[in-house]
N, C-alpha and C positions, 0 to 999 in steps of 0.2 A: 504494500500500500504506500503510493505517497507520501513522503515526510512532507509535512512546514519547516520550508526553508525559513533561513535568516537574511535579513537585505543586506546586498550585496554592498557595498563601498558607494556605486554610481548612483544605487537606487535610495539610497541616504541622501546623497547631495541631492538626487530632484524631490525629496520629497519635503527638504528642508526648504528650497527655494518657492516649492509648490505651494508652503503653509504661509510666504508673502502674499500671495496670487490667488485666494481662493475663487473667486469670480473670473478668473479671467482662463483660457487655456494656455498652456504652458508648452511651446514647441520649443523644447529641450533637445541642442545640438548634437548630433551623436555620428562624428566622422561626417558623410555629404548631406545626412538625411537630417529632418525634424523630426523627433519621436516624440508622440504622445502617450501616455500611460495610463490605465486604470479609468477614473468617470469620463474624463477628460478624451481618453482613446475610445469608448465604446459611443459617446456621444460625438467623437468631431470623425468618426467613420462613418455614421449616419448621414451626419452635415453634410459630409464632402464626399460621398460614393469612395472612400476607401478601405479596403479588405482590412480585417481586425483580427489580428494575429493575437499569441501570447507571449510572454518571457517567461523562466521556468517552465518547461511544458511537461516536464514530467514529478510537479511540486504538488503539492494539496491546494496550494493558493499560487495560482496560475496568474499574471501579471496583465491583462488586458494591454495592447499597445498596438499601434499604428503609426506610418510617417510617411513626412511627404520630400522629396527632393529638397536641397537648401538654393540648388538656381532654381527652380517653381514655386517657391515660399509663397512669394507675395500673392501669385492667383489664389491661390487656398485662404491665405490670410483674409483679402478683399471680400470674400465668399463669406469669411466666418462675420467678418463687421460688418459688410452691408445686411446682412440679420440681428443685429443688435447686439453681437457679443464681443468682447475683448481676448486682445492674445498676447500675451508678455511671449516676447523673444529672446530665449534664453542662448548665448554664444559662449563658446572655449575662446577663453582668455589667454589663452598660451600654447604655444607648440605644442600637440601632443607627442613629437619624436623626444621635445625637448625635459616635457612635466616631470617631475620624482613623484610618482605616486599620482594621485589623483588630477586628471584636468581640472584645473580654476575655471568654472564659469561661472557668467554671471549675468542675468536681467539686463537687457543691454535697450530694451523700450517695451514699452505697454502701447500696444495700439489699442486705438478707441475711436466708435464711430462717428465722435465729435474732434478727433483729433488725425483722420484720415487725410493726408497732404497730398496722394498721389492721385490724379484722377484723369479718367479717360477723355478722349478728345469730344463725346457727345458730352459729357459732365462740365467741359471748358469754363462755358460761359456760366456755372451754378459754384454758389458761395457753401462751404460746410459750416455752418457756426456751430460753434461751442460754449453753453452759457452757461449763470453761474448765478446762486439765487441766498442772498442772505434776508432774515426776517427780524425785524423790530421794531416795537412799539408800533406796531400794527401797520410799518411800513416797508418797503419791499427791493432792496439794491439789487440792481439786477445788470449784468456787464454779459458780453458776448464778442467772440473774438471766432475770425478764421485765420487758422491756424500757417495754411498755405499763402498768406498774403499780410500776414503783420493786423490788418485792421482789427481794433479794441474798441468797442467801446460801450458807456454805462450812463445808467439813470435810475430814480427812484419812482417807482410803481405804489400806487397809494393801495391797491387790493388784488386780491387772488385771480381776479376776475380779468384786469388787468395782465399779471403776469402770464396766462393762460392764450390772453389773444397774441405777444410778445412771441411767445415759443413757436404758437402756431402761421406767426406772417414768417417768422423766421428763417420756418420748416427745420429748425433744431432737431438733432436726432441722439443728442446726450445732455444733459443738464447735472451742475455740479454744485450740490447743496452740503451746508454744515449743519450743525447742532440746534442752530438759531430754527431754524425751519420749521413750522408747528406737525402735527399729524394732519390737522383739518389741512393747510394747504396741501397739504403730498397725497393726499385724496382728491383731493383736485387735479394733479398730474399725473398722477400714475394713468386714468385712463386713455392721454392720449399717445401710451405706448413709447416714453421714449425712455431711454437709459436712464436711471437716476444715480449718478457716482457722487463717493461724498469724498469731503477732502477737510478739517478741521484745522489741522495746521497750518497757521501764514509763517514761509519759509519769509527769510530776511535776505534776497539779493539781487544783486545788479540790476538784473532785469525787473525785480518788484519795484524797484524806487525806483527807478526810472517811467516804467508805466504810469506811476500815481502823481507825478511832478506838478501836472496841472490842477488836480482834484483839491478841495475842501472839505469837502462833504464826508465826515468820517464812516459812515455806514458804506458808501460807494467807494473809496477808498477798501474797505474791508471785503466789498465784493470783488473789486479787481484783484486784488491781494492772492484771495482765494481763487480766480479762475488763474493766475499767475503761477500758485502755488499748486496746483492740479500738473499743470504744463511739465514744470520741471521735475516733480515726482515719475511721470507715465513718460518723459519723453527724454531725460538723462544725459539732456544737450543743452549748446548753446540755443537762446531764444532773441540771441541779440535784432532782429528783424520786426519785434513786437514794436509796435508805435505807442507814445502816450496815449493814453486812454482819452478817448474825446468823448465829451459829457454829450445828453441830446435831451431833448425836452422832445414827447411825443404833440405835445401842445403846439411846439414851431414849427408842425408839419400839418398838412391837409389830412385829418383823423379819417381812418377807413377802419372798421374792426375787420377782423378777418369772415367774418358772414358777407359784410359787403364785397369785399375785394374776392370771394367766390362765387355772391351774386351777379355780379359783375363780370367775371371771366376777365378780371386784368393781369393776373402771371400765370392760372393754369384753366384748362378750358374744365369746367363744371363735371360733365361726363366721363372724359378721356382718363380725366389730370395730366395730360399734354400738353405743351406749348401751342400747340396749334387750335385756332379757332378763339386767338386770345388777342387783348390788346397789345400786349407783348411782341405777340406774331406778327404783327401787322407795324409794328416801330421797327423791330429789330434789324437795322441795316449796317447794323456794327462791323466792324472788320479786322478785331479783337480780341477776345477772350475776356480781356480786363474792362471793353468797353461794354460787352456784353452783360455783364455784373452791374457796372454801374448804372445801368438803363434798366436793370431790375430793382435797382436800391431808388434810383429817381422816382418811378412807376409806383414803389409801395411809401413812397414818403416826398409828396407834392411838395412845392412851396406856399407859403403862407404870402412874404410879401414881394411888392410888384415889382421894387428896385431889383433884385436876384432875375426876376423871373425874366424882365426888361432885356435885364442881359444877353440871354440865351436867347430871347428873342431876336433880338439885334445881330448874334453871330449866325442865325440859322438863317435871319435875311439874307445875311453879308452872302452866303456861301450858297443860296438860291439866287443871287443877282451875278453868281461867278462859275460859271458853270464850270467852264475848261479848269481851275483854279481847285473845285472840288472834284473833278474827278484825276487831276495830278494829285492830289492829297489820300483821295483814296487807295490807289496806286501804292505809296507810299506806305498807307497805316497796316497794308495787306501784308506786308515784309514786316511788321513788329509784332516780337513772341510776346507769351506772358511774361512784362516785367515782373510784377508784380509778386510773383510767383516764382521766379527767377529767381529773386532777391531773395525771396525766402529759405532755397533750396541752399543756395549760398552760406546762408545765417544756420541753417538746418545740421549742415557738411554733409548733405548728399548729392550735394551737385556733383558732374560730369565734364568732362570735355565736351560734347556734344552742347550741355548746356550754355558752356560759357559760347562756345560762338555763336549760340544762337545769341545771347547776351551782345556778343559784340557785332552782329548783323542788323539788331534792331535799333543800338544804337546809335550804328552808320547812319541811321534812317533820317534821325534826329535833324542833323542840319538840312536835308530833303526837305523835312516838316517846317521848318523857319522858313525856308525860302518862298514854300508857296503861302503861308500864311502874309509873310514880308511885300510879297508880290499884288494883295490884298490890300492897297492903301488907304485905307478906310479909318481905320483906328480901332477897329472894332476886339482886334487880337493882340492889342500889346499887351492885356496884361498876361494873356499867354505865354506870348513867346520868351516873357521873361521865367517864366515857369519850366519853358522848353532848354532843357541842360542837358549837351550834347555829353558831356562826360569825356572827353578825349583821351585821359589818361588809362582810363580803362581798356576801352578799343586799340590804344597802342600797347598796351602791357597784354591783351591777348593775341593781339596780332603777332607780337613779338615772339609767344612763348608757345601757344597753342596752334600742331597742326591744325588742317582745313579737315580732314576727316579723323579726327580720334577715336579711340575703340571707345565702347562702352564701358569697360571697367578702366579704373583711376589707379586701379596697384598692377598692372601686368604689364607695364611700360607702353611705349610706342604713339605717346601723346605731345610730346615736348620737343620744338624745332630744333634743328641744327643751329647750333649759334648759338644759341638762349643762356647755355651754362657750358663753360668751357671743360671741367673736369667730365659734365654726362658725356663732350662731345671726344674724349678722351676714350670713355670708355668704348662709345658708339664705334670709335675707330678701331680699337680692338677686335672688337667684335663682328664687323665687317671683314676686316683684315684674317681673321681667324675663321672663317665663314670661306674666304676666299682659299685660302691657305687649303682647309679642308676639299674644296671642288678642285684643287688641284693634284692635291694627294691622290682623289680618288681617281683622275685621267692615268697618271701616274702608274698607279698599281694596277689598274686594267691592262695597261700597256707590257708591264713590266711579266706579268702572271699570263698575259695572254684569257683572258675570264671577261667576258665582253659584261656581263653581267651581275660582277662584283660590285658592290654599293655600300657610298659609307653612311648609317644610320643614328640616330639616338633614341633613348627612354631615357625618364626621367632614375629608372633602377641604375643602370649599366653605363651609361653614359655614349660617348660614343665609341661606336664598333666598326667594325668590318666585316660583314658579312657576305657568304662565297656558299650558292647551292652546294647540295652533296654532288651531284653529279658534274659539280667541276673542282672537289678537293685534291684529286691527283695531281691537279698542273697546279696547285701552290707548292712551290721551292721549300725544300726542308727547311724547319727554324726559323722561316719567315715571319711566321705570326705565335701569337700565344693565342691557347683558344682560352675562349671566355662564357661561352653557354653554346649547349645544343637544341637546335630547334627539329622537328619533324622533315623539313624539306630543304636545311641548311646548318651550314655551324656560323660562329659570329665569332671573331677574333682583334683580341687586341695588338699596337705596339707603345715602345714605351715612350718612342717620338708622339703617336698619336696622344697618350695621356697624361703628355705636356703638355700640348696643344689644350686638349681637354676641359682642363684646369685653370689655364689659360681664359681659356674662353665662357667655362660655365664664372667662373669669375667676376668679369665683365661684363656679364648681363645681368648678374644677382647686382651686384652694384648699380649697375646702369638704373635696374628696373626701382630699387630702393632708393635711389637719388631722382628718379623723374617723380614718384611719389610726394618725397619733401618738397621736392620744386612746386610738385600741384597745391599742396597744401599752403605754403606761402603763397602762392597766386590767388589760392581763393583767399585767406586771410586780411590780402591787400583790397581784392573786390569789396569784404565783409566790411569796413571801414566806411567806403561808400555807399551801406545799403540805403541810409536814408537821404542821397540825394536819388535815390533810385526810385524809391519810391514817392516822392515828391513828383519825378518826371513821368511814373506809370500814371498818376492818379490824374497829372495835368493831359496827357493823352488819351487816355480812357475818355475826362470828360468831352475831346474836342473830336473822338471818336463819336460818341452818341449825338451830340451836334452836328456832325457833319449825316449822321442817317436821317435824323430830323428832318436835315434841310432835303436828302434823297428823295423820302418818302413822300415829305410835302407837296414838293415839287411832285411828284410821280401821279398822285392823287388828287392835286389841285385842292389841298388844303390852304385855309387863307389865315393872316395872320388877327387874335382876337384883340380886340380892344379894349382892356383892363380897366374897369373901374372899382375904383378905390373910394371907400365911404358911404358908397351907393347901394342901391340893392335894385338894379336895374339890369334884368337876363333877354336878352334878345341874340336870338338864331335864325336868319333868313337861310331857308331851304339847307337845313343841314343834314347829317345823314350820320348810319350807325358805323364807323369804319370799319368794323370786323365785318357786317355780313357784308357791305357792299365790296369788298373784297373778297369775298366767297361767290356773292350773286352777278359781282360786274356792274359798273355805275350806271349802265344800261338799264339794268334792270329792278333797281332800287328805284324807287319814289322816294323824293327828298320833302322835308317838314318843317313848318316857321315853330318858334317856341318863343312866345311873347309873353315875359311875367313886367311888367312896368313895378317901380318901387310901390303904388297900393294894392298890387295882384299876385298874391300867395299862395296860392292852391287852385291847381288843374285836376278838374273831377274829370275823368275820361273814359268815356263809357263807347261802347260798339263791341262785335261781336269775337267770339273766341279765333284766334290763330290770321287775324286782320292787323296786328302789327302793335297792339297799346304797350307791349312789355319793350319792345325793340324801343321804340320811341320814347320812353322812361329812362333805358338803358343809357342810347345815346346821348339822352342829356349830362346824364354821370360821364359818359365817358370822353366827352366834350369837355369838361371843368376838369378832370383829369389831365387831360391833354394839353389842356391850356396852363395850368400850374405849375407844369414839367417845364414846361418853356416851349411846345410844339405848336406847328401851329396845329388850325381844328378842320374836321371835316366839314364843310359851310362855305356858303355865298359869304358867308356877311355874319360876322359875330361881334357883339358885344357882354362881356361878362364880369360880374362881380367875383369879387376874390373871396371864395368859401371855404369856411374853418374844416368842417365834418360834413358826413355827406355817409347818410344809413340808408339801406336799403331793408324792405320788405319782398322779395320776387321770389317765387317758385312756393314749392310745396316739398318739404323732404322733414325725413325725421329726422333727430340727434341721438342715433343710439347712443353714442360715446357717453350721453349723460343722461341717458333714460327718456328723455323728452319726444311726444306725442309730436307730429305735423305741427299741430294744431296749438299747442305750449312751445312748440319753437318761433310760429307767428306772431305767436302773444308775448313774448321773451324779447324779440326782434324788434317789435312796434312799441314798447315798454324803454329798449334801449332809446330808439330815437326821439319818441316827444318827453323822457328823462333826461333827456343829454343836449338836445337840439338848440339853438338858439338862434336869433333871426338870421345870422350869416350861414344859416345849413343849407344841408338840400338832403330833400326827403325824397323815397321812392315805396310808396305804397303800392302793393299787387293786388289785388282781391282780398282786401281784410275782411275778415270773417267768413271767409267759405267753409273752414274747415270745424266748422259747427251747426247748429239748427238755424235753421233761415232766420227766423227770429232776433236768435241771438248773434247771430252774425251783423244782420242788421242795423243792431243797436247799437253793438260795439263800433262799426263802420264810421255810422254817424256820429257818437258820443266821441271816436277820435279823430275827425274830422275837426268836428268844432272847437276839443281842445289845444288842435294846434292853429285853428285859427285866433281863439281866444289870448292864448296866452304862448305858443312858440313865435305865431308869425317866420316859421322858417320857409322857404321854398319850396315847395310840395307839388309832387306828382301823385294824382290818386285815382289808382285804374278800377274799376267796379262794375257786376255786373248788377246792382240793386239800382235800379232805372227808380226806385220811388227816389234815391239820396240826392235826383237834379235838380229836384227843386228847394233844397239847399242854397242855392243862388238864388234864391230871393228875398232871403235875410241874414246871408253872410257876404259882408261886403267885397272880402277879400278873393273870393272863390268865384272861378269862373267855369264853365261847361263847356268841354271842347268833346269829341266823338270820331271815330273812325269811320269815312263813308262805306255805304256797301250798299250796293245796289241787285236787286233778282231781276232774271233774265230768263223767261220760260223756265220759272218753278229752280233756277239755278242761280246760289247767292256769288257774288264775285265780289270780291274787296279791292277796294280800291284804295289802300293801304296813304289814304292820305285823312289829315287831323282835318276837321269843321270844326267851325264854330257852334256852340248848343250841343244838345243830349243828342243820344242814337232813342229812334222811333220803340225798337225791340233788341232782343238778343240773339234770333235767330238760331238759336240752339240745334234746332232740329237741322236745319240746313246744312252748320257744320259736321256735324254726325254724317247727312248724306258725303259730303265731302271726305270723311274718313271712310267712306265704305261700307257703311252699315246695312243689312239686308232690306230691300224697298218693302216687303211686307210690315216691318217692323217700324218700320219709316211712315207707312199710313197708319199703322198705328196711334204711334205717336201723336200725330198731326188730330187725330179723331179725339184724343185723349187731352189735348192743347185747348182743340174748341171745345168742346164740354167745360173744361176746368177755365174757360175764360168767362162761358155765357153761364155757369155758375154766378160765378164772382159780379157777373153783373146783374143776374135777378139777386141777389144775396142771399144765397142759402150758404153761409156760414154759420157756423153754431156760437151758441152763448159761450162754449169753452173758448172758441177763437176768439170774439173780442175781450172775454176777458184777458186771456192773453195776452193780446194788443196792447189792452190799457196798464198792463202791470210792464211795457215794456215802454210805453210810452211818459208813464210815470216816473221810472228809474233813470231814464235818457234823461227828463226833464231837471231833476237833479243834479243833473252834473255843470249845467252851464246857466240853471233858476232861468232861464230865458223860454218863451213858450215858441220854439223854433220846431220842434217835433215834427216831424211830416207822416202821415197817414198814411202805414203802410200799405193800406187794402181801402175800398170803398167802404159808406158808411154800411152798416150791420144793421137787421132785423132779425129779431129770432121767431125762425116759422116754429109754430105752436102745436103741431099736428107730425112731430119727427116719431116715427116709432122708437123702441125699445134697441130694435136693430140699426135702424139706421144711426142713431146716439153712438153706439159701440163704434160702428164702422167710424163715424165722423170722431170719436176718442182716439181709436187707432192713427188715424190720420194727421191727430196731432202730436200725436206722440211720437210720430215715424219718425228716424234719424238721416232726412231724404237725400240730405247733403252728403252722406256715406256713402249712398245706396251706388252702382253704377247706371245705367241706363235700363240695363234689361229685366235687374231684379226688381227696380221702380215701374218697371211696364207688370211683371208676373205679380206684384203686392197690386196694383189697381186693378188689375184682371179678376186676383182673389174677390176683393173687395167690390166689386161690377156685381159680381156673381151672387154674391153675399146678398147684398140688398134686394139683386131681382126677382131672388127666393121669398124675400119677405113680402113682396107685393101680393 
């Protein structure tokens, strides 16, 4: 029977290093491969489709273990983090020809999937933040940094509720909290799935004071501290690349929570979560990587005032009035890498040869980029081009030292020009010369042996040899060689000139390769010094990158430039349009819309039929002030716009599983945020409030917040509805006007004509759309039989006592909310006919009790079918 073994020497050290690491897997160095062991191997064989071996296999406690290649590391790695888990990489610290006893290794980083630097070229243009979340006195530091580009920075969140939309504009996929943290918040996060690492210790170095230089605020201080101190625990390097932390007030930006900016579809399209089918999509003419970023940080955080925005308005003219001038400049921006990112890898030491010239490729570019900017005599880019720092010392120190095509690895030589360092080119000469020496010897001894196919070889065992098939050892001269191994179809022999030579030569390259090494490390050292005029120069090019698409797209689309009003609250849009779908549908094929709110017009009630265009038209007004905030111009003839703080949205219908929440409490949650939050510099986008309850109640609610934002937000309001009683609203609220989608029937077929009127729509046409969906025609005269009964109903008044009582407890509770007797009648005046049977009571009970707004179409046609039947029995 199996004994229980005792652990072996190796399996002590990982499992001492494994009780640092509990959380994370532990790919433990073992010669070429990663081994993993025990939870860790039975769990990342699953992860990663590899075969799950043992250690001891003939012990009682058999050692679980699997590994992956150490050149493949990283695809596995990526594998395990882009699913939310961490991998400490564990390396031999020492030759093991050279060790006494056990190999030294040691932890040499924790990756994490807030602290992944490597990313693929569709990932280019996408930021990883890594945030960091401290709690007190009921207030919330919260700092965030990507890792692969230096950017830091922090502010204070007044609630939970707060930090939660934070994570999720973010798209954060680790968060890094301390002690401070309550349970109620982290119930709040845990459900939207993202890593929670904690870090408690603020480590005291370079890199921490320096991030905090600008700060005052000791709790924000304490949160950068902490995402500082996370950094250099998991990642066991220099961080010299991090930027001071730059403070932001979410208040100095155009406020979006993240429901809007997914109602919206402005960075990922609603359905997909793709880029496409997004505002986004439809800007991005970057040419970038870093410019592409910054047009997604623009997009989720507008500008507030007009001075800024003026700005970027004025370069996006410049550069639509210069054609030839931006597309030399495009030309240009196509040839720069990611600095940004560059620098980082620099600060990091995992830069390459490859890297650096891409480095000094882009930065050639630099004086390109002045020239056509300079060429531009407008004035519009001086403060640019002072920004534009071609960095020269750099681009001659790689020119100098780094070949044009270097290998991939930075230890195996063959990177570092002739010239650059006289002693490499000492050795380089050796080595050559001894290279040479050898191709002679071997003409040499062919000649001499007569063996046409005698050849002199190496390994790295044996060194070099001479090797002579067996079938030509007879004609080697006695004594001439010494043998040195037998192979199956040859012998291999040494001399003792050749392991001079040898020696010589391996010599010479072990040197070489160890001195082109230091040389690299010095060179990037000297880069490392310059990262921060590096980055000063990515972030000035980035922005003049997404300026110059601005003015592409503008141009392209006949966007015009809006004219900002300041103080005001006067929105006019002559024949504007929605830019996402008109770039899906073709300008062709879009109907463009005026949108006139004047400073005493605050609510647009808009009413017409389903799938006729009210949500689009809503849309585009959002994404018009969006647009205009950024610095772009807008889709429009002719715009004028105020400068708006927030801007909430009400649009669609979806649940919040993440937080338990019904359709229907996400609507109410949503409209709650905006006339809570709103003030007269908003803009509102109400959808169909109150569908997703009894008509009644939906009703009330519609109207009751209708009037409190008329009463007391006065914010800009868009409000789409299919409750045709809510238009006459406009007859005692000053501020609200009634505009409608036309549509017009054409032999018994509705056609929309996807343009806004002035006044209510006549009906809702329900039935129509449905035919337009496909619905079966029998089901369809249904319907329509089922429409006129329930209308010539409503107009003899056979509704019951329970209906108007109803009515009136609905009309009562509306009335309270604004004491004003503005209420509008949702049905004709009532008679209660006196002669209802017993059954028909019940039917007319049922009927009000139905929850019809749930029902779909057909289960609402089989309940009145029921109830048809019901009553003509009682007759």
């Amino acid at each position: 029977m199996p004994q229980k073994t005792k652990n072996t020497p190796m399996m002590e050290q990982y499992l001492s290093i494994k009780r640092n690491y509990p959380d994370a897997f532990l790919f433990y160095r073992l010669g070429d491969f990663y081994e993993m062991f025990y939870d860790d191997a039975i769990k990342g064989a699953q992860l990663l489709e590899l075969t799950l071996t043992t250690r001891n296999k003939n012990a009682a406690d058999k050692i679980p273990m699997c590994g992956v290649p150490h050149h493949a590391a990283q695809n596995y790695i990526d594998i395990l983090v882009d699913q939310g888990y961490k991998v400490a990489i564990c390396e031999q610290m020492e030759d093991p020809k050279l060790a006494k006893g056990m190999v030294k290794r040691e932890v040499i980083q924790l990756v994490t999937p807030g602290t992944m630097i490597d990313s693929s070229a569709s990932e280019a243009k996408e930021n990883n933040y890594l945030t960091a979340l401290h709690e007190e006195n009921q207030c919330f530091s919260f700092a965030y940094t990507d890792l692969s580009t230096g950017e830091l920075k922090v502010t204070t969140l007044l609630s939970a509720d707060q930090v939660i939309n934070e994570l999720i504009s973010l798209h954060t996929k680790e968060i890094v909290i301390d002690k401070s943290v309550t349970e109620e918040t982290l119930k709040k996060i845990m459900p939207l799935k993202i890593l929670v690492s904690h870090q408690d210790q603020l480590l005291e170095n370079a890199e921490s004071s320096y991030t905090v230089q600008n700060l005052d605020d000791q709790l924000e201080i304490k949160a950068v501290k902490q995402l500082v101190s996370y950094l250099s625990v998991t990642q066991k390097r220099s961080l010299g690349h991090l930027q001071q932390a730059l403070r932001y007030e979410a208040s100095h930006f155009l406020k979006m929570d993240h429901y809007s900016k997914t109602n919206l579809e402005i960075l990922e399209n609603s359905r997909t979560g793709k880029k496409q089918g997004t505002l986004l999509w439809v800007l991005d003419k970057t040419k970038t990587a870093m410019g592409g970023r910054t047009l997604k940080q623009w997009l989720s955080r507008p500008l507030l005032e007009k001075k800024p925005i003026v700005e970027r308005q004025n370069k996006v003219a410049s550069l639509m009035d210069h054609y030839f001038e931006r597309s030399a400049l495009q030309d240009e921006l196509t040839s720069v890498y990611d600095l940004e990112r560059l620098a980082g890898r620099v600060a990091f030491g995992n830069v390459n040869g490859r890297d650096l010239i891409q480095l000094c490729q882009s930065l050639e570019q630099v004086p390109k980029i002045r020239y056509v900017l300079e060429s531009i005599d407008d004035g519009t880019f001086k403060k640019t081009l002072k920004q534009l720092d071609p960095i020269e010392e750099i681009v001659e120190l790689i020119k100098q030292a780094i070949i044009d095509d270097p290998p991939l690895s930075v230890k195996d030589g063959g990177l570092i020009k002739e010239g650059y360092n006289e002693k490499l080119d000492s050795y380089q000469d050796a080595m050559k010369n001894g290279k040479k020496w050898l191709a002679e010897l071997e003409t040499s001894e062919r000649r001499a042996t007569n063996i046409s196919n005698l050849k002199i070889g190496f390994n790295r065992v044996f060194g070099y040899y001479i090797e002579v098939s067996k079938a030509n050892l007879a004609k080697i001269p006695e004594e001439r060689y010494q043998r040195k191994q037998t192979l199956t179809n040859a012998e291999r022999f040494i001399t003792p000139e050749l392991k001079e030579k040898e020696a010589l030569i391996l010599g010479a390259e072990d040197k070489a390769t160890s001195l082109e090494y230091e040389l690299f490390v010095a060179i990037r050292e000297k880069i490392k010094k310059q990262i921060k005029r590096i980055q000063r120069l990515a972030h000035a090019i980035a922005g003049l990158d997404v300026i110059q698409g601005f003015a592409e797209v503008s141009e392209e689309r006949h966007f015009v430039r809006p004219e900002l009003e300041e103080g005001k609250h006067d929105l006019h849009i002559t024949a504007g349009w929605h830019p996402v779908v008109q770039e899906v549908m073709g300008k062709q094929s879009y109907v463009p819309n005026d949108v006139i709110m004047p400073q005493d017009l605050n609510i647009l009630l808009i009413t017409g039929p389903n799938m006729s265009g009210k949500s689009t038209y809503m849309r585009q007004v959002a994404l018009t002030v969006v647009m205009s905030q950024v610095g772009c111009f807008v889709p429009a003839v002719k715009a004028k716009l105020p400068l708006f703080d927030q801007i909430f949205t009400r649009i669609g219908a979806a649940d919040d599983l993440i937080a338990g929440q019904s359709t229907f409490m996400v609507e109410m949650k949503e409209a709650n945020q905006a006339i809570s939050h709103a003030t007269k510099r908003s803009l509102i986008l109400f959808d169909e409030i109150g569908r997703g309850t009894a008509t009644y109640d939906g009703m009330a609610l519609a109207q009751a917040i209708i009037e409190y934002v008329h009463q007391n937000v006065h914010a800009k309001t868009l409000f789409s509805t299919h409750y045709h009683e809510l238009t006459a609203l406009s007859q005692n609220l000053s501020e609200l006007e009634n505009i409608h989608v036309g549509a017009v029937e054409k032999n018994g077929n509705l056609i929309f004509l996807h343009k806004m009127r002035p006044g209510a729509a006549d009906k809702s046409y329900g039935i129509h759309v449905a035919k337009l969906a496909g619905m079966p025609e029998i089901l369809l005269k249904r319907a329509n039989e089922i429409l006129e009964e329930l209308e010539r109903d409503s107009g003899n008044d056979k509704i019951s006592t329970a209906s108007k009582k109803q009515e009136n407890t609905v009309l009562s509770e509306t009335a309270q909310i604004n004491k004003k007797e503005t209420q509008l009648s949702l049905f004709g005046p009532e008679k209660v006919k006196p002669d209802l049977t017993a059954k028909q009571s019940r039917v007319i009970t049922k009927l009000l009790e139905a929850d019809l707004i749930s029902l779909t179409p057909l289960e609402a046609l089989n309940i009145l079918y029921k109830w048809q039947r019901e009553l003509k029995k009682g007759k």
